[in-house]
C-alpha positions in Angstrom: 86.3 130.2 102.6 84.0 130.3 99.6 81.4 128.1 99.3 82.6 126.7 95.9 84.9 123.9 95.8 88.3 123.2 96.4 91.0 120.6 95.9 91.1 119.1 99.1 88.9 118.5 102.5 90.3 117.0 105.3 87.4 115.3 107.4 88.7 114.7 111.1 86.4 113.0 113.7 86.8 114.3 117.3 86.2 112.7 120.6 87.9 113.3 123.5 91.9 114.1 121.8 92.6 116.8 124.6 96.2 117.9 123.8 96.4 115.1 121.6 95.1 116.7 118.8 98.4 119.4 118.8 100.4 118.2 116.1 97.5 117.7 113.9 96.6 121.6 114.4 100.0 122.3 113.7 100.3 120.0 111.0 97.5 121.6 108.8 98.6 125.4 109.7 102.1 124.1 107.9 100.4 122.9 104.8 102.3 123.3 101.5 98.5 123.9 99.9 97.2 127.7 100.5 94.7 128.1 103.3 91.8 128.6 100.1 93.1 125.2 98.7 91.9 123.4 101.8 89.7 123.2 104.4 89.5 121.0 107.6 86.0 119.9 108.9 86.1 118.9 112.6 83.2 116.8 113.4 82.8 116.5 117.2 81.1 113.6 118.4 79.9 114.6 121.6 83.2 115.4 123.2 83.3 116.4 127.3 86.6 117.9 127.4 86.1 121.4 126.0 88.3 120.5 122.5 84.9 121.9 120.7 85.2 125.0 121.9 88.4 125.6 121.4 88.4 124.4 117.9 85.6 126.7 117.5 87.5 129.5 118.9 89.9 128.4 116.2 87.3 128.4 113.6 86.4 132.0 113.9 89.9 132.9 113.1 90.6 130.3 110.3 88.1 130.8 107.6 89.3 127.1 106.6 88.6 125.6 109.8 84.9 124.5 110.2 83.5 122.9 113.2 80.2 120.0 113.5 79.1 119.6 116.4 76.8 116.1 116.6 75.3 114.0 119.1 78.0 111.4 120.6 77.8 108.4 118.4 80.1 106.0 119.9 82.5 105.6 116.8 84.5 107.6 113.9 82.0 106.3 111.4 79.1 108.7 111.6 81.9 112.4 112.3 83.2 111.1 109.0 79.9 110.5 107.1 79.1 113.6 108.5 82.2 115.3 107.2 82.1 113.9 103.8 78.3 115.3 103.6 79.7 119.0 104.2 82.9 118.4 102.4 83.6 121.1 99.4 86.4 119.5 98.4 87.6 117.7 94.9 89.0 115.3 97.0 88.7 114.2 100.9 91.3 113.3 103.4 90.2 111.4 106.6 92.8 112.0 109.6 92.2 110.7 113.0 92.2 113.5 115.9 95.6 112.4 117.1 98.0 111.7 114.1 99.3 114.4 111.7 99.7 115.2 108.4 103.7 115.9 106.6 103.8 119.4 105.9 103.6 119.1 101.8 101.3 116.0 102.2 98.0 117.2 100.9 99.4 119.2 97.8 101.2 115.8 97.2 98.6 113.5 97.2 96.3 116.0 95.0 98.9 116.0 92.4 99.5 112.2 92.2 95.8 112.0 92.5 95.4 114.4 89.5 97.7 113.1 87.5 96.8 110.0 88.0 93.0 110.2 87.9 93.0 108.4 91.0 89.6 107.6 92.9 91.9 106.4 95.8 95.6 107.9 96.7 97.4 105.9 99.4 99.6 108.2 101.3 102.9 106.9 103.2 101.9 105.9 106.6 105.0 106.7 109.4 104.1 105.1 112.9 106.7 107.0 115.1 105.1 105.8 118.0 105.4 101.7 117.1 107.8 99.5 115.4 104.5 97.7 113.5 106.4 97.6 109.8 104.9 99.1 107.2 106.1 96.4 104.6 106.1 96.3 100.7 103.1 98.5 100.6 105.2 101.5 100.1 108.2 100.1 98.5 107.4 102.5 95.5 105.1 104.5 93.9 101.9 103.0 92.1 100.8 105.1 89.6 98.1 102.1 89.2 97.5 99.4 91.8 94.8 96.6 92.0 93.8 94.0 94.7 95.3 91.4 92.3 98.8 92.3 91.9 99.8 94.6 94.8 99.6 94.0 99.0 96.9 96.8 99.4 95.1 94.8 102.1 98.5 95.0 104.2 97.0 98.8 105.0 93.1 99.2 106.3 93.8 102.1 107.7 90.8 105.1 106.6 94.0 107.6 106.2 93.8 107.8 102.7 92.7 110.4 100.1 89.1 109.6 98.0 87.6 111.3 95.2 84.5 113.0 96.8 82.0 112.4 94.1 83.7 108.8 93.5 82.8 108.1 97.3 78.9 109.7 97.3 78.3 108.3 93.6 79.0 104.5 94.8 77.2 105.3 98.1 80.2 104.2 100.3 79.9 105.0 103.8 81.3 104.1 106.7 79.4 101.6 109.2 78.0 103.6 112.4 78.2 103.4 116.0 80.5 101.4 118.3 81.6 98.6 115.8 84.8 97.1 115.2 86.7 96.8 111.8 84.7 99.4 110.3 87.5 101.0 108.1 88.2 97.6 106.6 84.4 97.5 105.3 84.8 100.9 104.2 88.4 100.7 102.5 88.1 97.4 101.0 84.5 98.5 99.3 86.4 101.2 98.2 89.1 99.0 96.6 86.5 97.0 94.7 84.4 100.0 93.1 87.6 102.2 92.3 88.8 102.4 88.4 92.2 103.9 89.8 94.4 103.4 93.0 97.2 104.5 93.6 100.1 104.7 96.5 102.3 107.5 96.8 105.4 106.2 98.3 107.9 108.8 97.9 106.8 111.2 100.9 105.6 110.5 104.6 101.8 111.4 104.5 100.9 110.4 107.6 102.0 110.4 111.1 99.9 107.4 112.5 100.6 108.3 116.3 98.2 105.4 117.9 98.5 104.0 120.5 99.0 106.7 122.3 101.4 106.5 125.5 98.5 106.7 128.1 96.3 103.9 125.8 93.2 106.9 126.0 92.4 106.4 122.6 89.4 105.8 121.4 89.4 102.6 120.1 90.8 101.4 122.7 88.4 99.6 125.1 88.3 96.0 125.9 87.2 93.1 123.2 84.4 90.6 123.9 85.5 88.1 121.4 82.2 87.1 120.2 81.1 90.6 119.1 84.4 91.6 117.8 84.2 88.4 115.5 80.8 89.3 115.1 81.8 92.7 113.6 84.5 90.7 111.2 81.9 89.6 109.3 80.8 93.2 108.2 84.4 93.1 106.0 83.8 89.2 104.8 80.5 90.4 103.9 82.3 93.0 100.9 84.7 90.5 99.8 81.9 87.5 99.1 80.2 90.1 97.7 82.5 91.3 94.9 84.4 88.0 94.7 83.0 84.5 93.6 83.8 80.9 95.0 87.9 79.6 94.3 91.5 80.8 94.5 91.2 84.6 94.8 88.4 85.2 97.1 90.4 82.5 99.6 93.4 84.7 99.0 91.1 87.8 100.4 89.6 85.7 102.9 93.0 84.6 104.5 93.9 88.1 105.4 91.7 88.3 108.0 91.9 84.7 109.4 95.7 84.9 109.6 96.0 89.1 110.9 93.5 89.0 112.9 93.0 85.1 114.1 95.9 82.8 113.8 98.4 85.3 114.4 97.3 86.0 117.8 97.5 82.4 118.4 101.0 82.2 118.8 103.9 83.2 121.8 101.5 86.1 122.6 98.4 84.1 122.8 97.2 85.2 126.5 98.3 89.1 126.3 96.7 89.1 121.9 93.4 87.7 123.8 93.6 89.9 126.7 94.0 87.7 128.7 90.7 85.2 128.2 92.1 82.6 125.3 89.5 80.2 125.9 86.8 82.5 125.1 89.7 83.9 121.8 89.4 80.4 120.8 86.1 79.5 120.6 84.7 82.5 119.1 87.3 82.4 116.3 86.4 78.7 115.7 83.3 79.6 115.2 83.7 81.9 112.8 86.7 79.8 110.7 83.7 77.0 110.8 81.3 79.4 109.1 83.4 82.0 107.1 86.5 80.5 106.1 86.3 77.4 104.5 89.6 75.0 104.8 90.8 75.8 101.2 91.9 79.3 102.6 94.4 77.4 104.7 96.2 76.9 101.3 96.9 80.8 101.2 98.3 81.0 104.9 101.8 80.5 106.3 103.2 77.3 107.0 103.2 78.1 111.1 99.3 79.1 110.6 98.2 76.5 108.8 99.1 74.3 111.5 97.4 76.6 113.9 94.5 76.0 111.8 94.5 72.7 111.7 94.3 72.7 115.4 91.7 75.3 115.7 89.2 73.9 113.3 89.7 70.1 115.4 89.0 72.6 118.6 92.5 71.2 120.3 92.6 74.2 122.6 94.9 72.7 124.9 97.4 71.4 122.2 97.2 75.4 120.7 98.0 76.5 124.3 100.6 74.3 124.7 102.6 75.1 121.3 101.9 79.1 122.4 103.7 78.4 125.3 106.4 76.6 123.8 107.3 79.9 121.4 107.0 82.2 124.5 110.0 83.8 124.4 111.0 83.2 120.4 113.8 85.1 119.4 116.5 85.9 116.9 119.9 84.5 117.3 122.1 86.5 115.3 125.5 87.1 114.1 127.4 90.2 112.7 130.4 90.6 110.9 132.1 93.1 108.1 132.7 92.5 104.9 133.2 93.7 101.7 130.4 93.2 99.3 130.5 92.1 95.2 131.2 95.5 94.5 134.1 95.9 97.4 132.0 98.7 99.1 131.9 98.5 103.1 129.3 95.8 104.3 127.8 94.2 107.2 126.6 90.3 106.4 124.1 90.2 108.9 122.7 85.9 109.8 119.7 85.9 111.6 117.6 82.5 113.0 114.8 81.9 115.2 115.6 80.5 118.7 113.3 79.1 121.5 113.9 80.7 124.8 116.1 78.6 125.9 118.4 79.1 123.2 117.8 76.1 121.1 117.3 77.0 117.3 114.0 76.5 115.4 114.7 73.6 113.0 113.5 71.4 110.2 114.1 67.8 109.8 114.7 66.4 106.2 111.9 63.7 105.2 113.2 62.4 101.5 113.5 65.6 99.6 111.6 67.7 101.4 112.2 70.1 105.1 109.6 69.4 108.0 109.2 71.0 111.2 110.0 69.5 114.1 107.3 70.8 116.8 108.3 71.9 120.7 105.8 69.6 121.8 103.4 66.7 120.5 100.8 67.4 118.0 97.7 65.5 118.3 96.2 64.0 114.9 94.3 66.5 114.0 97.5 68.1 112.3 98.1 66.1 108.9 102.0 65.0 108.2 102.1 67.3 105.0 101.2 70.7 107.2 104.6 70.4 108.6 105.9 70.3 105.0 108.1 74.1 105.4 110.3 73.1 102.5 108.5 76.3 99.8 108.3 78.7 102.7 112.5 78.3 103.6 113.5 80.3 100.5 110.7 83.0 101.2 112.6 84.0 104.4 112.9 87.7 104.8 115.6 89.5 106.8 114.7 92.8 107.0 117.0 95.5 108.4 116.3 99.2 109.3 118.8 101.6 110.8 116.8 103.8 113.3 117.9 107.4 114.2 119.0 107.6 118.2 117.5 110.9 118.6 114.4 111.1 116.5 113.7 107.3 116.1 113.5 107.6 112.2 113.5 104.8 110.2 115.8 103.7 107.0 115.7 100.4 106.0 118.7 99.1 104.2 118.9 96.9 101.1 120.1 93.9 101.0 119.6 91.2 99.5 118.0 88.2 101.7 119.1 84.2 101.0 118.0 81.1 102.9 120.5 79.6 105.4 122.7 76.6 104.6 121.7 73.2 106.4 123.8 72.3 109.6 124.2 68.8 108.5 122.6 66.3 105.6 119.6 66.4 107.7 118.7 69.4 110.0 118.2 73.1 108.8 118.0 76.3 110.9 114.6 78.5 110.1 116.4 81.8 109.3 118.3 84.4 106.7 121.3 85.8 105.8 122.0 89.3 104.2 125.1 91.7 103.2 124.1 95.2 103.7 126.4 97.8 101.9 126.9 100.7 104.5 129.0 103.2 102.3 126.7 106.0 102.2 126.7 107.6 99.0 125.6 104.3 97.3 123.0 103.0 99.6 119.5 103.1 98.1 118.0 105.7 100.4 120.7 106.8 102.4 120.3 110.2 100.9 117.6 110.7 103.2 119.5 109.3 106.3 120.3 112.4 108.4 123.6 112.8 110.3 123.9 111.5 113.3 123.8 107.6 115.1 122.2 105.2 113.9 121.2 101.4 115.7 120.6 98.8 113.3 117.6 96.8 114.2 116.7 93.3 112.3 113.3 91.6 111.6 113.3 88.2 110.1 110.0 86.5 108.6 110.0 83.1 107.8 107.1 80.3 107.9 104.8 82.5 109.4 106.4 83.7 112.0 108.1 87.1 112.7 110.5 88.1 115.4 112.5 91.3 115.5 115.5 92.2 117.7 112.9 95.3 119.2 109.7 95.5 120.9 107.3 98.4 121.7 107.0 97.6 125.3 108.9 95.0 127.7 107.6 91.4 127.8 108.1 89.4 130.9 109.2 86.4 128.6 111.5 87.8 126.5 114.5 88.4 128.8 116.3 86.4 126.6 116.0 88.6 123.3 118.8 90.6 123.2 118.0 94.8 123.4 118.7 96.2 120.6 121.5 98.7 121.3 124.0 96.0 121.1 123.4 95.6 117.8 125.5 97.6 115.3 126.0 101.3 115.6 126.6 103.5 112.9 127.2 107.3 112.5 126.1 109.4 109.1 128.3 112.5 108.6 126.9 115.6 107.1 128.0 114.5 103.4 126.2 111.6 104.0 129.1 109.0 104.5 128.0 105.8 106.7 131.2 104.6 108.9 130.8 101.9 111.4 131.4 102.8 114.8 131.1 99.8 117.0 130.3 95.9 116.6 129.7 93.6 119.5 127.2 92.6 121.7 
């Protein structure tokens, strides 16, 4: 390649992928762009298991393929310093060593980000290899998004295209060595100094691939909870310095305390602390004492605010308690057919949370208001009004996705979401009901449903929780959830016609 410019350079740090990094190689040989339109910069990081010289054996036939070779830093953050200092691109693509790019994904985003004048294009993410959703995120395309008015912090990922002279003109680089939450610090600087983001939502980008089945990635190593709080404060650090005292900056704040704090304290609370909750606990006190002051509480779920509560009085055993009380939380569900307004085929799909023993998740009424009713005593530290769910009922979200038996695509299917109706004049279910239309030819995205079968799967959010009829992995407490291939089944025809096969459980 030249040494002039070009539109875009894709900056990959290396350590260790072996034949992980395949599909990536693959991936960029498949690029809609023309090999002088790109170029990929592998920057090893002192890699043991000969991938540099075989990229470099790949380099000397692929005049777009360059190779760095630097001392082993112990993170991604210096490879992809080092990668943007030697990138020629307009623009610059970070991809981690195991994931892959869509085959028309870089000459996509350097359109949109053209047209656009984007310093920042966020890409669809896939994540073939988890069910974690991907949310509202990429619901659309933003020609134009902002912190303000659009979930950008639901994705911290670094797999995003920047403007190159955008990124070296603000200085923003990534933090170095073996820290944690370094692309949070890096993105959410970026989010602040940008004039224009934007999120491509029309194509798969990126194929996130992580974990990967034998867990050898490398971010994965084991968490000592002080330093990985510790390293949290990197991130705070950028929001308290763009931000100023009140309502927004609690907003920003609560995305980390909930994601990555009260969230884990919850059903999962010995396995999301690797096993050491005590030592979870009080380093995440710690930090909620000295970061996050108690009006972010007001921009948390109902569930979490109660977790809060809890934490901040340091009532470790009560927290342990309720966790082990919602081990085994699950989604009791009903299917049936049904024509919707428009007399198309339709599934209404009900969906509430259920204890392991089968009991429902309720809410008691108190006046004219819906509060919960905890699985076990709360001590006093958790005020009467934190039990107040009534707001968060109508927010319920039943999501469901129809996932492709043989290559695990997933399409999720509208439908519009409503609250349920109470059981009597004074108890309520926590859950959802939806009709999903399943005639094919009108179903917004069905187009891009390919023939075949089809399982629907459900997710239902509500109060802070969220419980889905799938999981990654078994759990030796969720026997009770039922798998979800006796959920619906559906079959797409080459015209793209939806007919319903089989209902039952």
């Amino acid at each position: 390649m030249a040494t002039g410019t070009c539109k875009v350079s894709v900056v990959v740090p290396v350590f260790n992928p072996g034949r992980y990094i395949d599909e990536l190689l693959a991936s960029l040989a498949r690029q809609s762009l023309s090999a002088d339109e790109f170029e990929a910069i592998f920057v090893d990081d002192g890699s043991t298991d000969g991938t540099p010289d075989r990229l470099e054996s790949l380099a000397a036939e692929t005049p777009n393929l360059r190779v760095i070779r630097i001392p082993a830093s112990g993170g991604p953050g210096r490879p992809r310093n080092v990668g943007v200092d030697a990138a020629r691109g307009e623009y610059v693509q970070f991809v981690d060593n195991d994931d892959y790019l869509g085959d028309e994904a870089l000459e996509r985003l350097w359109t949109f980000a053209r047209a656009n004048g984007s310093d920042v294009v966020i890409g669809k993410e896939t994540r073939p290899a988890t069910s974690h959703p991907m949310g509202w995120l990429f619901r659309t395309n933003r020609p134009v998004a902002t912190l303000g008015n659009d979930p950008l912090l639901q994705l911290l990922t670094p797999h995003k295209l920047f403007r190159r002279d955008f990124l070296r003109e603000s200085g923003i680089r990534f933090i170095e060595g073996p820290r944690r939450l370094i692309d949070h610090a890096f993105v959410v600087e970026a989010y602040f100094r940008a004039r224009v983001i934007s999120v491509l939502s029309d194509y798969a980008c990126y194929y996130w691939m992580s974990p990967r089945p034998d867990r050898s990635n490398a971010a994965q190593r084991p968490h000592v909870w002080s330093e990985w709080f510790g390293d949290m404060r990197a991130v705070l650090n950028v929001v308290e310095k763009h931000t100023e005292p009140g309502p927004f900056r609690d907003a920003l704040l609560a995305r980390w305390y909930a994601a990555k704090g009260l969230k884990r304290i919850g059903d999962r609370l010995s396995s999301a602390s690797e096993g050491r909750p005590l030592e979870f606990l009080t380093a995440l006190r710690d930090l909620a004492l000295e970061r996050f002051p108690a009006s972010v509480d007001e921009h948390v779920a109902p569930v979490l605010r109660i977790r809060s509560a809890l934490l901040r009085a340091g009532e470790f055993d009560t927290i342990q308690a309720l966790a082990a009380a919602e081990r085994g939380l699950h989604l009791d569900y009903d299917l049936a057919p049904e024509a919707d307004s428009d007399g198309r085929k339709a599934l209404r799909v009900t969906a509430s949370l259920a204890y392991r023993d089968g009991s429902p998740v309720r809410v008691e009424r108190a006046g004219d208001r819906w509060r919960w009713k905890p699985p076990v005593p709360l001590c006093g530290a958790v005020p009467a009004e934190a039990l107040d769910f009534t707001d968060e009922l109508a927010r319920a979200r039943l999501e469901v996705v129809a996932r492709h038996e043989g290559t695990g695509e997933r399409v999720p299917l509208p439908g519009k979401t409503r609250p349920l109706r109470p059981e009597s004049d004074d108890t309520l279910k926590i859950g959802a009901s939806a009709v999903v239309p399943l005639l094919g030819t009108t179903m917004r995205g069905a187009r891009s449903m390919r023939p075949g079968a089809w399982t629907l799967r459900l997710q239902l959010r509500a109060c802070g929780w969220t419980v889905k009829t799938w999981r990654d992995a078994p759990r030796a407490h969720s026997a009770s959830a039922r798998p979800p291939e006796q959920l619906l089944r559906l079959e797409v025809d080459p015209a793209g016609d939806i007919a319903l096969r089989s209902l039952g459980r």
